[in-house]
C-alpha positions in Angstrom: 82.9 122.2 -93.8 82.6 120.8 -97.5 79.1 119.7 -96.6 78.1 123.1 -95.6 79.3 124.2 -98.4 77.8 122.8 -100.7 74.8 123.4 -99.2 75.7 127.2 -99.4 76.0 126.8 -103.0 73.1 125.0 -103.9 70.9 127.7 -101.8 72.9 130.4 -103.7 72.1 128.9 -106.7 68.5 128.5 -105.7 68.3 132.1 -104.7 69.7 133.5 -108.2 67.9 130.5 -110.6 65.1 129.5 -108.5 63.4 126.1 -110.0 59.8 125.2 -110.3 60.1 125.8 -106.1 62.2 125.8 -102.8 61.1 122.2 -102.2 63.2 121.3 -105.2 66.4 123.0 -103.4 65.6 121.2 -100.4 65.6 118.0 -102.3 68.6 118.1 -103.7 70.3 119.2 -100.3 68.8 116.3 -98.9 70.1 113.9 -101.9 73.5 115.4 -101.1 73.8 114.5 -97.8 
């Protein structure tokens, strides 16, 4: 449940301060996990 989220939050976060690109997002989901 934490897991997801966090990954809610970081696409959230994504969605309203989007970096260079989504890829980046992704990234950092995947360094989460």
């Amino acid at each position: 449940m934490r897991f997801f989220r966090l990954t809610f939050k970081c696409f959230v976060d994504c969605f309203l301060n989007p970096p260079s690109s989504p890829i980046v997002c992704l990234r950092r989901i995947v360094n989460i996990s």
